[in-house]
N, C-alpha and C positions, 0 to 999 in steps of 0.2 A: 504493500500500500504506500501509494507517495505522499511525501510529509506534507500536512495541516497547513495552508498557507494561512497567515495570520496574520499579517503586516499589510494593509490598504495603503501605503500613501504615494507621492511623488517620487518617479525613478532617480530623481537626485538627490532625494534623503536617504532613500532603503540603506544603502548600504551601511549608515549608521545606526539606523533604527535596528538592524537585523545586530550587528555588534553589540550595542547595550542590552536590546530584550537576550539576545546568548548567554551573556554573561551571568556566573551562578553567583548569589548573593549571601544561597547559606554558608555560615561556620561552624562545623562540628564544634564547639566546645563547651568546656562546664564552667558558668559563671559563679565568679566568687563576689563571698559575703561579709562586708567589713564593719564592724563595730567600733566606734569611739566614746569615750564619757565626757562630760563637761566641756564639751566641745558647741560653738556659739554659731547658730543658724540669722546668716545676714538678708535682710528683703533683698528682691531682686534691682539691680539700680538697670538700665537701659539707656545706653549710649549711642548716636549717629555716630556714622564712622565717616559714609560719602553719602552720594545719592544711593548709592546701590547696598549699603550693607550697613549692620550696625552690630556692637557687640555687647554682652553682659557681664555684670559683677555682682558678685554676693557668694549666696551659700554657702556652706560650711568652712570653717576657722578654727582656728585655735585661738587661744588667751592670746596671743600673742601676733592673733592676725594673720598668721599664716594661712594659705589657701592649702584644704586638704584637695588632694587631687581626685582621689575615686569620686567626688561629688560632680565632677565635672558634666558641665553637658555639651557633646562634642556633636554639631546641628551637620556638619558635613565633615568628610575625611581631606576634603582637597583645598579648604583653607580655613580658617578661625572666624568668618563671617557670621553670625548670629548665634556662634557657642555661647556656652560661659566656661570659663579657664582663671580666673582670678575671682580675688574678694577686696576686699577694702577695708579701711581702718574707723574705728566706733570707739568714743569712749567707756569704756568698761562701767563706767555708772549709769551706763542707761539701758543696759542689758539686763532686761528679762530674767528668770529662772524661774525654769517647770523642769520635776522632777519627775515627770517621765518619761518611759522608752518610746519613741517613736521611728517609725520609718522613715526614710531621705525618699521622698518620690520626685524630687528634680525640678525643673521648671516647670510652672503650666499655664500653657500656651492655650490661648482663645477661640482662636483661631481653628473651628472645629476639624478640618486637615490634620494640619499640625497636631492637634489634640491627640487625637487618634494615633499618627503617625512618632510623635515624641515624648509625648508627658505620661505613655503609659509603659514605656517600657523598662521601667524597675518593678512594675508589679505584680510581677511572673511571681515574687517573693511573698508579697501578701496571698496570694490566692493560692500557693503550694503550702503554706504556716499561716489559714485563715484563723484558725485554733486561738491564740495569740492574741488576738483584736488589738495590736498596737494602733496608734494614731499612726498614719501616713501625714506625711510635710510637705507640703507643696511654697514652692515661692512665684510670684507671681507679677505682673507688672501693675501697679497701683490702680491710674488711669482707666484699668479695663474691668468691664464691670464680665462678671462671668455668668455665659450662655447658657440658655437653660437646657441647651441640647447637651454642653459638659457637665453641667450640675446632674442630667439625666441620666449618664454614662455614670460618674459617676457613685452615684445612690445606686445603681446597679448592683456595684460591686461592693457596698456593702459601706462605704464611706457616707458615710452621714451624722448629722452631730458633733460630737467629741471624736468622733473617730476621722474626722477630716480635719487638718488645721493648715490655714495659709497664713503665711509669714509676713507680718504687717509693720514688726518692728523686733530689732536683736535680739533673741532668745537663746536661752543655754540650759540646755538638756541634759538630765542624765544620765543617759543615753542615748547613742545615735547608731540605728543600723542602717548601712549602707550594702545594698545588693548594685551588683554589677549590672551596667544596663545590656538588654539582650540585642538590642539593634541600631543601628545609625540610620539615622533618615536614609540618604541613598549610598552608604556602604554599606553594610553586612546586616542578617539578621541571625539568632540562632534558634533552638528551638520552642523557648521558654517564649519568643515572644508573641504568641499566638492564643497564651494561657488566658490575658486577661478577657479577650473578645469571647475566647469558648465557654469563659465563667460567665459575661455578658450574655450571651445567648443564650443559653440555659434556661434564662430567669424570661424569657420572652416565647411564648408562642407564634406559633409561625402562619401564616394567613393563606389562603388557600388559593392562590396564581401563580400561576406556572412561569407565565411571563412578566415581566415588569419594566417602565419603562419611566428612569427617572428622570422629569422635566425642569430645565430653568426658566422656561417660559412667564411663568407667573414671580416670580423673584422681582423684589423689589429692591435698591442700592447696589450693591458691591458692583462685579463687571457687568457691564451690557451685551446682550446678545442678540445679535439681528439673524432672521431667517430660520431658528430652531424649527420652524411651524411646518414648516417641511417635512423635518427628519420626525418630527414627531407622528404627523400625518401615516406616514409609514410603516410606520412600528404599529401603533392606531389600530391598522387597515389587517395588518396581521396578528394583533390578536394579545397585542400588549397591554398590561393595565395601566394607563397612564398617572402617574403620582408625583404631585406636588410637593417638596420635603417638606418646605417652609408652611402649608397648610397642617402638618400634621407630628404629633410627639414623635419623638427618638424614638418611642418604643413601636411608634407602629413603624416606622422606616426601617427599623431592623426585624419587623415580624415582617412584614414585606422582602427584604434579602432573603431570609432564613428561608421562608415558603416559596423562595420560586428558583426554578432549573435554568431561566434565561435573565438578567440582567442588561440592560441597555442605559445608559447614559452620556450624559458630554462630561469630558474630561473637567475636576474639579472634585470636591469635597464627595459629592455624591459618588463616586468611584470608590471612594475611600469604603464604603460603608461595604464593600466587596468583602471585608475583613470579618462578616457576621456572617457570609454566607457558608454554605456546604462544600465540600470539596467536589470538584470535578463541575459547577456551575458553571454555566456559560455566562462569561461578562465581554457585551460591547461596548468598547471604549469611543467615543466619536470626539476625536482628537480639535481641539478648539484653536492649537497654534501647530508651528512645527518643534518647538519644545520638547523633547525629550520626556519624560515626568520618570525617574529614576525610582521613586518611593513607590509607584505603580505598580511597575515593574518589580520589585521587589513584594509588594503584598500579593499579585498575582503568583509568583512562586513560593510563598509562606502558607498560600491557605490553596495551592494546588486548585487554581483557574484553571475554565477551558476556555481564555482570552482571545482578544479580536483587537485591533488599533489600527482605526479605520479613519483616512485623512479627509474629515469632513467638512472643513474651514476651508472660505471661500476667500478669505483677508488677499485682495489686490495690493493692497499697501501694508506694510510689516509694522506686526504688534508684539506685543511684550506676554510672556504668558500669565504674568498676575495685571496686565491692565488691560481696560476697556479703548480700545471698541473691538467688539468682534464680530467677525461677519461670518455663517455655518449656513449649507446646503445640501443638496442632495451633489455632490461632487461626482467626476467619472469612478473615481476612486469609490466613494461608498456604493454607488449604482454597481459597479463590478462585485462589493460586497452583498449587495441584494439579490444580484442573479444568481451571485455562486450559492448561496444559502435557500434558494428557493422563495424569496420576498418579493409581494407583489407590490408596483409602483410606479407612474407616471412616466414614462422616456419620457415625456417635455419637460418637467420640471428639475430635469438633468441642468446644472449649470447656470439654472436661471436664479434672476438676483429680482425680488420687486424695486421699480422705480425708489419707495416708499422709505426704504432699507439701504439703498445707496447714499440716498439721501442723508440719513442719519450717520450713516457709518463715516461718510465725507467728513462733514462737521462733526463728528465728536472728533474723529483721528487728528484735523485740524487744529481744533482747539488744543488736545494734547499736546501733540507734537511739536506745533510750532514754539510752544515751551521752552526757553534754554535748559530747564531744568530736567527736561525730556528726550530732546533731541539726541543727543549724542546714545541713547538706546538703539538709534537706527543704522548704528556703525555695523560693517560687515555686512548689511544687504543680500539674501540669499537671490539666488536666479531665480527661481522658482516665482516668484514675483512677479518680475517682467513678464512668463508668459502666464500667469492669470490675469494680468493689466488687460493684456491684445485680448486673452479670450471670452471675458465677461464682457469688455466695450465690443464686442460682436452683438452680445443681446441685454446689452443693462439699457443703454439709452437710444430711444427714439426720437426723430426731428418731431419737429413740430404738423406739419403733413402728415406722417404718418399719424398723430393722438388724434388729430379732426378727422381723417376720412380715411385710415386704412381700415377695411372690417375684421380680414380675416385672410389665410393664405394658405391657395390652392397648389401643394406638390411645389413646382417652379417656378410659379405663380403670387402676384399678389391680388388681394380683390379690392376695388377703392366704392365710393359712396359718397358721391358729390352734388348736391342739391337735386338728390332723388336718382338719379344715374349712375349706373353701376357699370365698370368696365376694369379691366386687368390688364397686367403689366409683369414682365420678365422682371425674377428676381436676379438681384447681380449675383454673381460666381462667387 
C-alpha cells in the first residue's frame, strides 16, 4: 500500500513541510523530581525585548537570590525568546511564608494555546501522586485576568480552592517540589506528557458525532478571518457538526473531540484541543498561513493522529501567523484534499475570493503593515505570493461593465443585458 499523502500545500513549501512533520519529537526518558525547602517563589515580572520577542523573570530563588535552575521555563530550544531562565532581587522583609509543601507548576500562560501546550506540562507529577493533594504554584502575568476556559481545565484536574495558588507577591515555602517538565513547546515531548489531558478527559463524557467541524466564523477580537464560509460550507455539506468554541464551555468542546472519529479545523487554539481526542482520530488541519506550527506537529504525534495539513489560505499578500488579516478558501490544494477523500463540493468556488472579502483583507493588511512597527515582518517575501497575486486578480475583480450588465457565462462565452437586449461575446484566452 502507498504511503498516506498528508501534506496539501504549495510545491515550494513541501519540501519543508515534509522535513518538520518527519521529524520525531519523542524522548525516551525518565523525568526527575526535585525538592527544595525554604526556598522563595518570585511573581512573574514580563519584559519586551524587541518587536518580536520578550523574556521573563521570577520563580524560584534562594535567600540569596539565586535562580534555581530546574524551575526554568525553556518556551523554545532554538533561543531564550519568551523563557524564563533568571529571577531577580526582593527585599527579604517583604516575603511571604507559608508552610506548606507545594508543587512548582511553572508559568501560566492565558493564552489558551499556550495553556495547553506549556503550563501543563509538570503535571504528569500531580496526576501520577494525586494521593498527596499538595497545592500546585503557578506564576502568572499580573495584567491578565484568567480565562474561564483555563480556570475550566483546570478545576478538571482537581485544582481548585487551596489546592490552586498563583503567585501574586514573594512567598517562601516549606517546601518546594519541583518535577521535570515532560515537553518543550516545539522541541521534544516525553511520555508523561499526555497524563494530564487523559486525566482531563476522563472527567468529561463524550457527545455522540462522529464528525466535527470547528468554526472561527463567529469569533469575535483576536485574528480576522475572511472566507472560512466556504470551507465551512463543505464540511457542512458532508456531514460535519459544525461548532462554535466561543458559544460553548471547555467541557462541551472536549466532549465534542472525545466523541468524534473526524476533526476539522483552521489552524489555531482549536487544533490544540486534538490533545482530548482518541488515538488514531482523524484531525484536519486547514493551515491559515504558510507557518510551520511545530507544537502541532508535535501533539499530533503524542496522542497518535491520523493528520491532514491542508494549505487552505488564500493570503495574496504575506501575513504573520499570530496576526490579522487573513484571507482562507476553498484553494487547489484543499479541492485536491476533497476529491482524494471522497468530499462533495462546488468546482467554482475553487479559488474564488468574494469582492466583499478582498475588500476587507486590502484595508486591514494596509492598515497593519504600513506600520513601521510592522513592516519589517515582511522581510524575506516567499514566491508563493506573486503567483496567488496573478491568480486570484484573474477572478477577484471585475470592471465596472461587467457588475451592470454581465448576466452570466456560457462555456467560451459571455452573456450581456443591456436595456432589455441580450447578446454574447468571446471570452479572452
Amino acid at each position: 500500500m502507498s504511503e498516506v499523502k498528508r501534506i496539501y500545500i504549495d510545491i515550494s513549501l513541501e519540501k519543508d513541510a515534509v522535513i518538520t512533520h518527519g521529524r520525531n519529537y519523542f524522548q525516551p526518558r525518565n523525568l526527575s523530581v526535585f525538592e527544595v525547602e525554604n526556598h522563595i517563589i518570585l511573581p512573574l515580572r514580563h519584559e519586551r525585548i524587541n518587536a518580536r520577542g520578550s523574556k521573563f523573570s521570577g520563580g524560584i530563588v534562594t535567600e540569596t537570590m539565586d535562580f534555581y535552575a530546574p524551575c526554568a521555563h525553556i518556551h523554545d530550544l532554538s533561543n531564550g525568546i519568551g523563557s524564563l531562565k533568571e529571577g531577580y532581587s526582593v527585599d527579604l522583609s517583604s516575603v511571604m511564608t507559608d508552610e506548606r509543601t507545594v508543587i512548582w507548576g511553572g508559568v501560566l500562560f492565558d493564552h489558551f494555546g499556550h495553556f495547553l501546550c506549556e503550563s501543563l506540562n509538570r503535571l504528569w507529577y500531580e496526576v501520577k501522586h494525586s494521593d498527596q493533594e499538595y497545592p500546585v504554584v503557578f506564576i502568572c502575568e499580573k495584567s491578565r485576568k484568567i480565562s474561564a476556559s483555563v480556570r475550566s481545565c483546570l478545576d478538571l484536574l482537581g485544582l481548585t480552592g487551596d489546592r490552586l495558588i498563583l503567585i501574586d507577591r514573594p512567598t517562601r515555602f516549606s517546601k518546594i517540589i519541583v518535577p521535570e517538565a515532560s515537553s518543550v513547546l516545539t522541541g521534544f515531548y516525553t511520555e508523561e506528557f499526555v497524563l494530564p489531558f487523559h486525566a482531563i478527559a476522563e472527567k468529561v463524557a463524550p457527545l455522540p458525532y462522529e464528525k466535527v467541524y470547528f468554526s472561527r466564523r463567529k469569533l469575535k477580537g483576536g485574528i480576522k478571518i475572511y472566507g472560512e464560509d466556504r470551507l465551512e460550507k463543505v464540511f457542512k455539506a458532508n456531514g460535519y457538526k459544525i461548532v462554535y468554541p466561543e458559544k460553548i464551555s471547555l467541557n462541551e468542546q472536549i466532549a465534542y473531540v472525545k466523541g468524534a472519529k473526524e476533526i476539522a479545523c483552521v489552524m489555531g487554539s482549536a487544533t490544540h484541543l486534538s490533545l482530548f481526542a482518541t488515538p488514531r482520530t482523524k484531525l484536519i488541519v486547514l493551515e491559515r498561513t504558510e507557518h510551520i506550527n511545530k507544537e502541532q506537529i508535535l501533539i499530533n504525534q503524542a496522542c497518535d493522529l491520523d493528520w491532514y495539513s491542508i494549505g487552505a489560505n488564500m493570503n495574496y499578500l504575506p501575513v504573520g501567523h499570530e496576526f490579522s488579516p487573513i484571507l482562507m478558501g476553498i484553494t487547489d490544494h484543499a479541492a485536491a484534499f476533497f476529491k482524494d477523500h471522497g468530499f462533495l463540493f462546488d468546482p467554482q468556488d475553487i479559488n474564488r475570493i468574494p469582492d466583499r472579502f478582498v475588500r476587507r483583507f486590502n484595508l486591514a493588511w494596509l492598515s497593519r503593515y504600513s506600520s513601521f512597527k510592522h513592516n519589517s515582518q515582511l522581510e524575506q517575501i516567499p514566491p508563493v505570493y506573486v503567483h496567488r497575486l496573478r491568480l486570484y486578480c484573474q477572478t477577484a475583480f471585475l470592471s465596472l461593465r461587467q457588475r451592470l450588465f454581465m448576466k452570466r457565462t456560457e462555456g467560451e462565452y459571455r452573456v450581456w443585458s443591456v436595456l432589455g437586449f441580450s447578446f454574447r461575446t468571446k471570452r479572452p484566452a
